[in-house]
PyMOL Python script that loads the backbone (N, CA, C, O; Angstrom):
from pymol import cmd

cmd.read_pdbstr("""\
ATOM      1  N   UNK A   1      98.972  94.641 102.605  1.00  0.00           N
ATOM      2  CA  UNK A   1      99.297  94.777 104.013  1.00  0.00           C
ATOM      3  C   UNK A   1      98.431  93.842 104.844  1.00  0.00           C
ATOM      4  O   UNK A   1      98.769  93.121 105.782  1.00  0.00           O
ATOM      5  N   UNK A   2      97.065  94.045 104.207  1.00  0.00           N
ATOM      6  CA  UNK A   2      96.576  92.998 105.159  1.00  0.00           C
ATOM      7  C   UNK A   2      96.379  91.303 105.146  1.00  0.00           C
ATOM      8  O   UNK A   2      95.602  90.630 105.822  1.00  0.00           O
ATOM      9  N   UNK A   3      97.392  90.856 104.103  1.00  0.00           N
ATOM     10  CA  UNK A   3      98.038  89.394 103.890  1.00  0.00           C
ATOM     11  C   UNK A   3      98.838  89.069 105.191  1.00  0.00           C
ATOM     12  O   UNK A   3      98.749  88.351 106.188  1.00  0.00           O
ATOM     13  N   UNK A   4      99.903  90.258 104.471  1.00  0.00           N
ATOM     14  CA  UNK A   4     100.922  89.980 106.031  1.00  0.00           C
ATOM     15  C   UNK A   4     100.482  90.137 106.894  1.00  0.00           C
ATOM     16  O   UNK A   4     100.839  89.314 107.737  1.00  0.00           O
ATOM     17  N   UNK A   5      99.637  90.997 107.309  1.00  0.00           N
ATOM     18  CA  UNK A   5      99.019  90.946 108.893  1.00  0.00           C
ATOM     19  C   UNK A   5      98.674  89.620 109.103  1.00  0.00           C
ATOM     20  O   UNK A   5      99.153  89.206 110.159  1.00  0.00           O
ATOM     21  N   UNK A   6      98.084  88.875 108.552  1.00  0.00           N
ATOM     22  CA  UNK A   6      96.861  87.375 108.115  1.00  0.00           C
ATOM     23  C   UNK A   6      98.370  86.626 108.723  1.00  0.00           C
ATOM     24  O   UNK A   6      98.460  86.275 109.899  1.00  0.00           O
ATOM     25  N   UNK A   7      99.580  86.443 107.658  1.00  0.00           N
ATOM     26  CA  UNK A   7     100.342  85.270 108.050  1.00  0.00           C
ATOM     27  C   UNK A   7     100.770  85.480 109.233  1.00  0.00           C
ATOM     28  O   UNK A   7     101.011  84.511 109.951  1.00  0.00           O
ATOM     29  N   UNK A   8     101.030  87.290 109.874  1.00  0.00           N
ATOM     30  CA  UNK A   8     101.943  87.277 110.660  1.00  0.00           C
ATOM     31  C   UNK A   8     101.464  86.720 112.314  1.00  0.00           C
ATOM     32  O   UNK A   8     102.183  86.320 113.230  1.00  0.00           O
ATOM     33  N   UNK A   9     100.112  86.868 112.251  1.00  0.00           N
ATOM     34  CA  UNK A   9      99.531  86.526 112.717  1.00  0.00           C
ATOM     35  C   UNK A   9      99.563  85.341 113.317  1.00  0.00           C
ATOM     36  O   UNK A   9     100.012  85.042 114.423  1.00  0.00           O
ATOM     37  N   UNK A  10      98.736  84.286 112.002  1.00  0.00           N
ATOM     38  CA  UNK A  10      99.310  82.707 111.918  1.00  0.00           C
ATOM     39  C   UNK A  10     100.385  82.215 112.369  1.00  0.00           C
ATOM     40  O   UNK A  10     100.480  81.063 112.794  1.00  0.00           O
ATOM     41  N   UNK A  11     101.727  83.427 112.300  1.00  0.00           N
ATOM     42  CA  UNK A  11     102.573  82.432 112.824  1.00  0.00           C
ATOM     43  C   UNK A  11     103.700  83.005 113.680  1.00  0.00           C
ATOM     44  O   UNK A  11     104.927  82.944 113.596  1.00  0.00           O
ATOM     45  N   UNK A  12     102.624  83.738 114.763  1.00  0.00           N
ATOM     46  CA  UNK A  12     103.015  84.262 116.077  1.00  0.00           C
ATOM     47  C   UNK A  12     103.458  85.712 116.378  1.00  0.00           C
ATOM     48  O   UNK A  12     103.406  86.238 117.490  1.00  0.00           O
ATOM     49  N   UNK A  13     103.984  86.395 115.024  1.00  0.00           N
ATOM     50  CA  UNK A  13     104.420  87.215 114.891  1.00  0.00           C
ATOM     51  C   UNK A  13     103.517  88.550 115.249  1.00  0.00           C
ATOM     52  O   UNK A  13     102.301  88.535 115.061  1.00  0.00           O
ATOM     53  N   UNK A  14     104.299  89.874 115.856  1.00  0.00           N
ATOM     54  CA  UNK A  14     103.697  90.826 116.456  1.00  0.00           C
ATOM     55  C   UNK A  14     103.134  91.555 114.980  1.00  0.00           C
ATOM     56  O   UNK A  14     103.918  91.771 114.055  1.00  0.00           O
ATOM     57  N   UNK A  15     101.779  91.873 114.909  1.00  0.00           N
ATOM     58  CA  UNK A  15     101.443  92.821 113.763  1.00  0.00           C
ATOM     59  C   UNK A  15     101.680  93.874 113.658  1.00  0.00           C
ATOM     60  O   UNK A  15     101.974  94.269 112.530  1.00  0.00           O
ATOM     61  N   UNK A  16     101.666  94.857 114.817  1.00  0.00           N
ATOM     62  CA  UNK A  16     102.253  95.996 115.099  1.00  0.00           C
ATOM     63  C   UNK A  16     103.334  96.704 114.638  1.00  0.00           C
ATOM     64  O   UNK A  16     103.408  97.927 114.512  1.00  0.00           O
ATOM     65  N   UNK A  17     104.438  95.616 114.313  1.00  0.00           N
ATOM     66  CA  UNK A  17     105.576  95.873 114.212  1.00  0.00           C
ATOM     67  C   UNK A  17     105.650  96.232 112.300  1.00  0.00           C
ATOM     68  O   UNK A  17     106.407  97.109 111.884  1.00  0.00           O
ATOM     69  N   UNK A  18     104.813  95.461 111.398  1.00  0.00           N
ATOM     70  CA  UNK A  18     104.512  96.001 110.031  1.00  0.00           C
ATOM     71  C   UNK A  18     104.082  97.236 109.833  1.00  0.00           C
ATOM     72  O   UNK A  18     104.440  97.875 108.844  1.00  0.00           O
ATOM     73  N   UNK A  19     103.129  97.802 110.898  1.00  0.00           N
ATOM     74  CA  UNK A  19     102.905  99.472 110.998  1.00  0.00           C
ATOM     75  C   UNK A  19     104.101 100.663 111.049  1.00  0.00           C
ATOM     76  O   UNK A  19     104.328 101.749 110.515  1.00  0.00           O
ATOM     77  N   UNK A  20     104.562  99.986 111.788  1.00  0.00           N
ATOM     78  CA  UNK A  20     106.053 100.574 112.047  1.00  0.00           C
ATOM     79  C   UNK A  20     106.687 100.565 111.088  1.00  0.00           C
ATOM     80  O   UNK A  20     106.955 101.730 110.794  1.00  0.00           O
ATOM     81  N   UNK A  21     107.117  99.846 110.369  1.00  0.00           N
ATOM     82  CA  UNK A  21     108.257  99.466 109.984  1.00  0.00           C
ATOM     83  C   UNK A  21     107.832  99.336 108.125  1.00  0.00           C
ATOM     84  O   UNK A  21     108.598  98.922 107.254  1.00  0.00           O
ATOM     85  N   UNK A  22     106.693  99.729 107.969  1.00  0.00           N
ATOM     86  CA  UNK A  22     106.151  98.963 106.337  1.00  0.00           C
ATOM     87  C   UNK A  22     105.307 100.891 106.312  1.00  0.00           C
ATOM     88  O   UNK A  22     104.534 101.467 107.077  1.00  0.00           O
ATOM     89  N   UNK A  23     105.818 101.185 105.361  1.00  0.00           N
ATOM     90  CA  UNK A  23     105.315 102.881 104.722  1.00  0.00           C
ATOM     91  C   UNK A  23     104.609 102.663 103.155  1.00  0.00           C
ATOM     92  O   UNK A  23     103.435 102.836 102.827  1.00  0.00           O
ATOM     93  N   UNK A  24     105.590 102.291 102.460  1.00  0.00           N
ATOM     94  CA  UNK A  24     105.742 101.951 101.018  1.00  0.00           C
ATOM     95  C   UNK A  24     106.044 100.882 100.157  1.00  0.00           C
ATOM     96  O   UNK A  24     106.818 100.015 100.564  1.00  0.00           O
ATOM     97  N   UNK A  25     105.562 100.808  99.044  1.00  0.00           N
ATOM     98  CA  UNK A  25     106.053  99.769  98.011  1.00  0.00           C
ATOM     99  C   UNK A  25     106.545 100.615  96.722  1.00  0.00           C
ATOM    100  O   UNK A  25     106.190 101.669  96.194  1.00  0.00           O
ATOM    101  N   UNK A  26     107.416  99.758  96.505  1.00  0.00           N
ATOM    102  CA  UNK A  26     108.008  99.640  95.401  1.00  0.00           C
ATOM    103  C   UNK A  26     107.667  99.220  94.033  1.00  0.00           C
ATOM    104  O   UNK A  26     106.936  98.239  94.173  1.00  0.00           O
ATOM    105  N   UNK A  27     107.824  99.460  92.810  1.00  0.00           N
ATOM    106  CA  UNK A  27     107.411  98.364  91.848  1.00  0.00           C
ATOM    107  C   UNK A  27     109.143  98.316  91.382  1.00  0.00           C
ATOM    108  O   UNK A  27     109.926  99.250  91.217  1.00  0.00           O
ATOM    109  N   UNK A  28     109.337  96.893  91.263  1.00  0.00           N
ATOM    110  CA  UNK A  28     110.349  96.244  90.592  1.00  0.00           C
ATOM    111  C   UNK A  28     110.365  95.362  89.480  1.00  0.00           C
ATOM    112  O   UNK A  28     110.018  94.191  89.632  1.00  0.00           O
ATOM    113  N   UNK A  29     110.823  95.910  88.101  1.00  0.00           N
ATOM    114  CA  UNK A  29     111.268  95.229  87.240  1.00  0.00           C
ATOM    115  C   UNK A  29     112.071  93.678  87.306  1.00  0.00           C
ATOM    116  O   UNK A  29     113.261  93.551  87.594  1.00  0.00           O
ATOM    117  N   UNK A  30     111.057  92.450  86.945  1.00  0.00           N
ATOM    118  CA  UNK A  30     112.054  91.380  87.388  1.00  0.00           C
ATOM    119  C   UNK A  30     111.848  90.347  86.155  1.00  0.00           C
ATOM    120  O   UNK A  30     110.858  89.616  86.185  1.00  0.00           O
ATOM    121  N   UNK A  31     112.775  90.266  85.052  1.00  0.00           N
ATOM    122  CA  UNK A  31     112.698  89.751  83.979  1.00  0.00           C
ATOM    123  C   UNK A  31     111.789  90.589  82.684  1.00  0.00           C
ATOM    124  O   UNK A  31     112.053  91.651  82.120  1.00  0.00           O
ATOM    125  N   UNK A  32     110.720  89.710  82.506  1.00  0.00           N
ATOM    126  CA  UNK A  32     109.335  90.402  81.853  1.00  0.00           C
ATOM    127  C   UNK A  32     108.530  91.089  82.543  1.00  0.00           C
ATOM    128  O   UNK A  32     107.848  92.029  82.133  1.00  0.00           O
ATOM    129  N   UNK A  33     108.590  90.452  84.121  1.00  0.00           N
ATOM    130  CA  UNK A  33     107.062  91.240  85.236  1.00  0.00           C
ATOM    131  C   UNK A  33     107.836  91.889  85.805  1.00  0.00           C
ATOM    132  O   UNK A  33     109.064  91.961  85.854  1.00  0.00           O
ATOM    133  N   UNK A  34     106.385  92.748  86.588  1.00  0.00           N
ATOM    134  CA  UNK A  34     106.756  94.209  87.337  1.00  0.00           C
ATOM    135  C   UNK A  34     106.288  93.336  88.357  1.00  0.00           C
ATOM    136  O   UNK A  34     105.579  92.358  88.120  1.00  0.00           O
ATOM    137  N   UNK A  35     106.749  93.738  89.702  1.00  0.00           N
ATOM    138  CA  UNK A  35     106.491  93.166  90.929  1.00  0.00           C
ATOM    139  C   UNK A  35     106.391  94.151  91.839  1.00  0.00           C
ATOM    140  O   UNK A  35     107.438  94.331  92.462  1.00  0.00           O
ATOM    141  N   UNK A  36     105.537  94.815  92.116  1.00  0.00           N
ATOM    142  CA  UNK A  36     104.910  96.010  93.667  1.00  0.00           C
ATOM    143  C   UNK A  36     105.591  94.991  94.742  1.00  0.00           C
ATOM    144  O   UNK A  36     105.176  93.835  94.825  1.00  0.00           O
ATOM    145  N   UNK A  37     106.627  95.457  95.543  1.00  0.00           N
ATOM    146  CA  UNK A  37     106.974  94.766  96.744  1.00  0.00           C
ATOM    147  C   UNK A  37     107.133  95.969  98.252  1.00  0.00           C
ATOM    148  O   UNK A  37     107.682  97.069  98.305  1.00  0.00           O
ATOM    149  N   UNK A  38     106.717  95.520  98.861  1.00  0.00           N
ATOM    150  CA  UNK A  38     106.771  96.817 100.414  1.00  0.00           C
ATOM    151  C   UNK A  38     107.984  96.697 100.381  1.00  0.00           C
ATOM    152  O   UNK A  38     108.542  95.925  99.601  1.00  0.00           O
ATOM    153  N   UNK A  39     108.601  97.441 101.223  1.00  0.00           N
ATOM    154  CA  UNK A  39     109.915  97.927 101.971  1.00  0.00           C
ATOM    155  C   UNK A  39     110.133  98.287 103.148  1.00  0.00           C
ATOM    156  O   UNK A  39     109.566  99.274 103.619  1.00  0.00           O
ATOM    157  N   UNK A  40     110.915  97.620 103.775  1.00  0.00           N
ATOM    158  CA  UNK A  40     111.179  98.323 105.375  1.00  0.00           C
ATOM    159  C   UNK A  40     111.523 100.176 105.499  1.00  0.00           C
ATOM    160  O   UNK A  40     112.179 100.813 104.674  1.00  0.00           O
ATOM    161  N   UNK A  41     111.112 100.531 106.291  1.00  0.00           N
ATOM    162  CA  UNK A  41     110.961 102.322 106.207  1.00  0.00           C
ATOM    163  C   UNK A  41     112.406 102.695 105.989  1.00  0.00           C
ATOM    164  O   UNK A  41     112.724 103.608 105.227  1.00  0.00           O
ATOM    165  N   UNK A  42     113.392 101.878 106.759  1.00  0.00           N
ATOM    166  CA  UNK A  42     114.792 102.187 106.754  1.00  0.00           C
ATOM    167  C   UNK A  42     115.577 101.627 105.918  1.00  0.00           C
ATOM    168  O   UNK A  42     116.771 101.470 106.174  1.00  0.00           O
ATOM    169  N   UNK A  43     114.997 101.223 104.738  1.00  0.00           N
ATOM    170  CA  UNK A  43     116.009 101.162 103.892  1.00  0.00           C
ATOM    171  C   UNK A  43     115.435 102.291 102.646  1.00  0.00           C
ATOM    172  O   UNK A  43     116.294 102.572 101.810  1.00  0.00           O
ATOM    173  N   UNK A  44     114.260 102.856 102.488  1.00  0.00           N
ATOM    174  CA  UNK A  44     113.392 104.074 101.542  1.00  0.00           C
ATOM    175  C   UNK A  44     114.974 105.023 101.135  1.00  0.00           C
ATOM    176  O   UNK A  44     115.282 105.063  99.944  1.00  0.00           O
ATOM    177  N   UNK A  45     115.611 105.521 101.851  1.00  0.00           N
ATOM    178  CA  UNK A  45     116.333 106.653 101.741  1.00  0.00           C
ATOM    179  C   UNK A  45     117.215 105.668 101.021  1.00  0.00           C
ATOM    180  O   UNK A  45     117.000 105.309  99.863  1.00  0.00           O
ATOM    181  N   UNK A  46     118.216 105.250 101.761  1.00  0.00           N
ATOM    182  CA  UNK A  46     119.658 104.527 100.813  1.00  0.00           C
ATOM    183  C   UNK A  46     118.896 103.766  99.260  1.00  0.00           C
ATOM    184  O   UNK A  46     119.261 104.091  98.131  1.00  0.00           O
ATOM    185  N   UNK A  47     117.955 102.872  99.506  1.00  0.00           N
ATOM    186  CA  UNK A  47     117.386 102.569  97.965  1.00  0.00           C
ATOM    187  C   UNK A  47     117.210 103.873  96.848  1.00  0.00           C
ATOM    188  O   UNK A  47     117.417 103.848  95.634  1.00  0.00           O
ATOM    189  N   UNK A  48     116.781 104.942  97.654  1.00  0.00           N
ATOM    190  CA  UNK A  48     116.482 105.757  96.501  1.00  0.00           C
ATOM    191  C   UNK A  48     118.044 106.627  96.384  1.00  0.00           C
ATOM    192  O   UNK A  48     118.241 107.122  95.275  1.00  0.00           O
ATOM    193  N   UNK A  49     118.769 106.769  97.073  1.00  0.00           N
ATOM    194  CA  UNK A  49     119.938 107.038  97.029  1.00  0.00           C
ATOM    195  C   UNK A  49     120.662 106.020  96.093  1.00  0.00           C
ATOM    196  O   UNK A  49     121.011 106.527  95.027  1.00  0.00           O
ATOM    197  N   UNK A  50     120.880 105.070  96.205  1.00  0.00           N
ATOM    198  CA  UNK A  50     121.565 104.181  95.574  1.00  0.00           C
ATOM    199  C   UNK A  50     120.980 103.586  94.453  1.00  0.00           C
ATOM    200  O   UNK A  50     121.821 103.056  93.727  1.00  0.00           O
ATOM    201  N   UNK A  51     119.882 103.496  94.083  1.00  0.00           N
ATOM    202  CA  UNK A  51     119.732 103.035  93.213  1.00  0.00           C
ATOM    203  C   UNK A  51     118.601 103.740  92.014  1.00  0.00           C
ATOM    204  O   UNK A  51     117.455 104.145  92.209  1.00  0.00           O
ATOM    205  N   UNK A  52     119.131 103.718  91.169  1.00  0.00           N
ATOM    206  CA  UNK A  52     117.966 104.636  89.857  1.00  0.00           C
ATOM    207  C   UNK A  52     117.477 103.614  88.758  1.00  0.00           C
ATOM    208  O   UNK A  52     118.144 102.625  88.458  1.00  0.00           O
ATOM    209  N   UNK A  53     116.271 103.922  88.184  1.00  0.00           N
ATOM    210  CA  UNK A  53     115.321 103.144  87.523  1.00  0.00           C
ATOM    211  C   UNK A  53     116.208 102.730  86.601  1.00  0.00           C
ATOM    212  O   UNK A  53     116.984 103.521  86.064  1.00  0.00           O
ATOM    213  N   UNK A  54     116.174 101.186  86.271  1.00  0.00           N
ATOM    214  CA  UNK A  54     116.744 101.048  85.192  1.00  0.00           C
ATOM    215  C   UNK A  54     118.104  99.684  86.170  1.00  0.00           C
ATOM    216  O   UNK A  54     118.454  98.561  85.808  1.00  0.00           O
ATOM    217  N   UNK A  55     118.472 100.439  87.326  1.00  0.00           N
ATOM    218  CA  UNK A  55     119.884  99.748  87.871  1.00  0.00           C
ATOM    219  C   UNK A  55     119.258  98.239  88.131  1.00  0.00           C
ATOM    220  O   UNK A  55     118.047  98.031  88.213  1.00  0.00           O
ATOM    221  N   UNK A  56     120.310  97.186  88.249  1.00  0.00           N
ATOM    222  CA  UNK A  56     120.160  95.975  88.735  1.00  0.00           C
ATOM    223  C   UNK A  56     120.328  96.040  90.264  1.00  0.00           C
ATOM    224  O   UNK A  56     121.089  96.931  90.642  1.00  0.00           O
ATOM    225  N   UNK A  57     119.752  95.249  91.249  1.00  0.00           N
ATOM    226  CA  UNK A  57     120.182  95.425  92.086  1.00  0.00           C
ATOM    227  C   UNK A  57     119.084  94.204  92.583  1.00  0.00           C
ATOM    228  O   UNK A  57     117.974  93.867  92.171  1.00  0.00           O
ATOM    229  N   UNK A  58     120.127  93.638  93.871  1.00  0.00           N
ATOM    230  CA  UNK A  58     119.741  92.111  95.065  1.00  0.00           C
ATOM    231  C   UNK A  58     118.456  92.367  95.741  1.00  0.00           C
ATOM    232  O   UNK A  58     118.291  93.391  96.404  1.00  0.00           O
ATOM    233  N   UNK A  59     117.719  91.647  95.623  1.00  0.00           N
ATOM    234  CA  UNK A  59     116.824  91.837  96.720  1.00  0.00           C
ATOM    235  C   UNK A  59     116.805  90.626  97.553  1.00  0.00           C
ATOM    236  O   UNK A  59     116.763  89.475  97.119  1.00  0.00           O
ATOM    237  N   UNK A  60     116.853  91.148  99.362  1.00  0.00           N
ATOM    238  CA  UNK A  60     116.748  89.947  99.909  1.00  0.00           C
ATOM    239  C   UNK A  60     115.003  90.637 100.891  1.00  0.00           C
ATOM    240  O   UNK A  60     114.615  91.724 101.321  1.00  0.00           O
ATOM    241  N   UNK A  61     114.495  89.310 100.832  1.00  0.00           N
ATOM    242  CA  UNK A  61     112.714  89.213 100.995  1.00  0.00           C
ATOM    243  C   UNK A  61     112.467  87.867 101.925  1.00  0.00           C
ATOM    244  O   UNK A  61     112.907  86.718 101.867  1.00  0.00           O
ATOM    245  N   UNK A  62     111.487  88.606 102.878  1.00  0.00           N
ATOM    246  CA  UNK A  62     111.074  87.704 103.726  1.00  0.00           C
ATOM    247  C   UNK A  62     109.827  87.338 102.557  1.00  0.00           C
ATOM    248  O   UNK A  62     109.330  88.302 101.976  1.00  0.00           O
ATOM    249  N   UNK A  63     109.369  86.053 102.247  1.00  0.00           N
ATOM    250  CA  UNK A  63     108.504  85.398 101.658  1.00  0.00           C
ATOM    251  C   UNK A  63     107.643  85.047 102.681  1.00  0.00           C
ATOM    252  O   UNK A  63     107.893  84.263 103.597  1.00  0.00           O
ATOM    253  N   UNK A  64     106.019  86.020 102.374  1.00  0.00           N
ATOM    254  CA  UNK A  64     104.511  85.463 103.290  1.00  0.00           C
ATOM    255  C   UNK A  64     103.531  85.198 101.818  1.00  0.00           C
ATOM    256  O   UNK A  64     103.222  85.832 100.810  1.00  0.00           O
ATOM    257  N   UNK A  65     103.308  83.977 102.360  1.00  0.00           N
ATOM    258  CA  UNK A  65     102.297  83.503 101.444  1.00  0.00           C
ATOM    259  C   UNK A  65     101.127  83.039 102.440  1.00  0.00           C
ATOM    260  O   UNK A  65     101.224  82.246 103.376  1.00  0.00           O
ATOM    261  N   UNK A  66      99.870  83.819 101.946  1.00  0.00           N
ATOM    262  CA  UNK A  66      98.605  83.114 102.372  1.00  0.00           C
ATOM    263  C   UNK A  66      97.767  82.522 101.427  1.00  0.00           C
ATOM    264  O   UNK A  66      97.828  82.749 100.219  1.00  0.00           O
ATOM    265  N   UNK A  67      96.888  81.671 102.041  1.00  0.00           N
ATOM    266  CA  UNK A  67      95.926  80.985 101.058  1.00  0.00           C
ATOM    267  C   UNK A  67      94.729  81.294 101.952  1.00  0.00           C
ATOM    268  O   UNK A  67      94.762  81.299 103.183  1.00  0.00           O
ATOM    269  N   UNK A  68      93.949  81.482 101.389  1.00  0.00           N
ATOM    270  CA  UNK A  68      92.519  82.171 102.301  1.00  0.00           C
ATOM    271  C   UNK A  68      91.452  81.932 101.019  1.00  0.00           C
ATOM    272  O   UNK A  68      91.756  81.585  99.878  1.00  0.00           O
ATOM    273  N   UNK A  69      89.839  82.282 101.658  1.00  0.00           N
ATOM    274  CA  UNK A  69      88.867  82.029 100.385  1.00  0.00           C
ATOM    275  C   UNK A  69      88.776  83.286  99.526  1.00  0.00           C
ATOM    276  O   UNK A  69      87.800  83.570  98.831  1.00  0.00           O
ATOM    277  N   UNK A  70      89.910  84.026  99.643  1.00  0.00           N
ATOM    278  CA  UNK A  70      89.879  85.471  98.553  1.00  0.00           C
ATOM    279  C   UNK A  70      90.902  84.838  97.583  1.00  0.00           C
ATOM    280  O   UNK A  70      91.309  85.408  96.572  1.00  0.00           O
ATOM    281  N   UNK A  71      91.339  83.404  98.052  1.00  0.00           N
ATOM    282  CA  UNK A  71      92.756  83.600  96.832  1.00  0.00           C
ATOM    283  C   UNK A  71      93.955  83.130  97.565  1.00  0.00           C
ATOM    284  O   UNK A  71      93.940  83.063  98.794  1.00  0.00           O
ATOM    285  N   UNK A  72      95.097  82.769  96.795  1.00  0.00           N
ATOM    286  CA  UNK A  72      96.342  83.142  97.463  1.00  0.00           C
ATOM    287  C   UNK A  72      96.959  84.643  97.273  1.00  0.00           C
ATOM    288  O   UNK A  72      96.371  85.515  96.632  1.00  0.00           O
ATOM    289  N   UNK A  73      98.171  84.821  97.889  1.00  0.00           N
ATOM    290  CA  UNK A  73      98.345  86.063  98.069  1.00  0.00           C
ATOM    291  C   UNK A  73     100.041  85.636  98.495  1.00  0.00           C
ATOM    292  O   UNK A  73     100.316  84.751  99.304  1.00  0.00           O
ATOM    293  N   UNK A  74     101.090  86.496  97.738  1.00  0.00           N
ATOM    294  CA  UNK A  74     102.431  86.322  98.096  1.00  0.00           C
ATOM    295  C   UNK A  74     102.524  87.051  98.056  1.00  0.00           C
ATOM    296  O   UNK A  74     101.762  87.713  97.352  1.00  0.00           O
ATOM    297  N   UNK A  75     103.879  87.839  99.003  1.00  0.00           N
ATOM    298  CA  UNK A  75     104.064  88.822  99.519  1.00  0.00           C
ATOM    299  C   UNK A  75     105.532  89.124  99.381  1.00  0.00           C
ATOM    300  O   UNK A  75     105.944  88.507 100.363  1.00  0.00           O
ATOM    301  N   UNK A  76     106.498  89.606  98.877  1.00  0.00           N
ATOM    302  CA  UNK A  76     108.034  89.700  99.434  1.00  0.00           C
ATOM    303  C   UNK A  76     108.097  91.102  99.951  1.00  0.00           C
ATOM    304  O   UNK A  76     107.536  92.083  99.461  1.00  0.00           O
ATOM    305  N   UNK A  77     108.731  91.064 100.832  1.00  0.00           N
ATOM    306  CA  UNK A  77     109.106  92.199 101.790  1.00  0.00           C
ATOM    307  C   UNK A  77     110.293  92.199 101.971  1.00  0.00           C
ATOM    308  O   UNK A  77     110.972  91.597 102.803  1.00  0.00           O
ATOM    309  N   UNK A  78     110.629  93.063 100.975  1.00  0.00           N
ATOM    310  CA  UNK A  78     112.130  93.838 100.976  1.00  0.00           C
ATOM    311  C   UNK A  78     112.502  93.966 102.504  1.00  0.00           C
ATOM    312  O   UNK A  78     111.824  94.583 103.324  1.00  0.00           O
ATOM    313  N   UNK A  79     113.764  93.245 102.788  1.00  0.00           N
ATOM    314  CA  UNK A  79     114.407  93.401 103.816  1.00  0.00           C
ATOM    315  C   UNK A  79     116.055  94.464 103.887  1.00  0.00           C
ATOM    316  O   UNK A  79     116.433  95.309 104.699  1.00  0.00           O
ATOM    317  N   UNK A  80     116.717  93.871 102.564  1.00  0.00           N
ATOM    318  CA  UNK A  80     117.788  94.516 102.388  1.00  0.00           C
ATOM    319  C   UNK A  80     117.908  94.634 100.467  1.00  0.00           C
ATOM    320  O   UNK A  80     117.158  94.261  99.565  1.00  0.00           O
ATOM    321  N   UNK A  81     118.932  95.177 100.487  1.00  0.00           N
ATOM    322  CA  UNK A  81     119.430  94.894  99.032  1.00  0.00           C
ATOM    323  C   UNK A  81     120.744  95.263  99.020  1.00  0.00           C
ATOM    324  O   UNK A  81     121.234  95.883  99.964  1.00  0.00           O
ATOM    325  N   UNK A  82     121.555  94.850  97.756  1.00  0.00           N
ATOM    326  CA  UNK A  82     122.044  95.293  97.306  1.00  0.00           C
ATOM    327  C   UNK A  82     122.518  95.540  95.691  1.00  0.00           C
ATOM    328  O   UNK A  82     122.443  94.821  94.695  1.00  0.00           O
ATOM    329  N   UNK A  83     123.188  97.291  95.985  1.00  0.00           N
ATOM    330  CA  UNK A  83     122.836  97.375  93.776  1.00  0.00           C
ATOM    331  C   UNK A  83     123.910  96.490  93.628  1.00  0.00           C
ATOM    332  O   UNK A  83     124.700  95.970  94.416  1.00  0.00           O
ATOM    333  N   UNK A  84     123.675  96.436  91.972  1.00  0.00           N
ATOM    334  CA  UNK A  84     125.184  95.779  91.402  1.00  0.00           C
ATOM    335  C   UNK A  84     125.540  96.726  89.898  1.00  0.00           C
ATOM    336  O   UNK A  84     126.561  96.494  89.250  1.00  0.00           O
TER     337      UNK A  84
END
""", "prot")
cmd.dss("prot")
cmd.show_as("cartoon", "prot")
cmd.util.cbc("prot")
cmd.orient("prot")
């Protein structure tokens, strides 16, 4: 969380609005790796409605990447999805 705060920052964006709107992460199966990704609060219900461990399903992700002296740090933030 506090990456995205870092880029959102950088690049004008209200931080506030990740409090709001960012509760939870996810871990997602993607090939061989597991990937922990946040989620917008309003999509928590229909994802877990619609989709069960194991299902395929779209992810569309705002991509924040920082580079700072801790490291880089990428971020996808589930915006929408859909299963298949």
């Amino acid at each position: 969380m506090g990456s995205m705060k870092n880029v959102f920052k950088l690049s004008g964006g209200e931080v506030s609005l990740l409090d709001q709107s960012i509760k939870t992460e996810y871990l997602f199966q993607v090939g061989p790796y597991q990937v922990w990704a946040p989620i917008q609060k309003q999509l928590e219900k229909p994802l877990t409605k619609e989709v069960r461990p194991g299902d395929s399903v779209l992810l569309y992700c705002l991509f924040l990447n920082e580079h700072s002296s801790n490291g880089l740090f990428n971020t996808f933030l589930v915006s929408e999805f859909m299963s298949q």
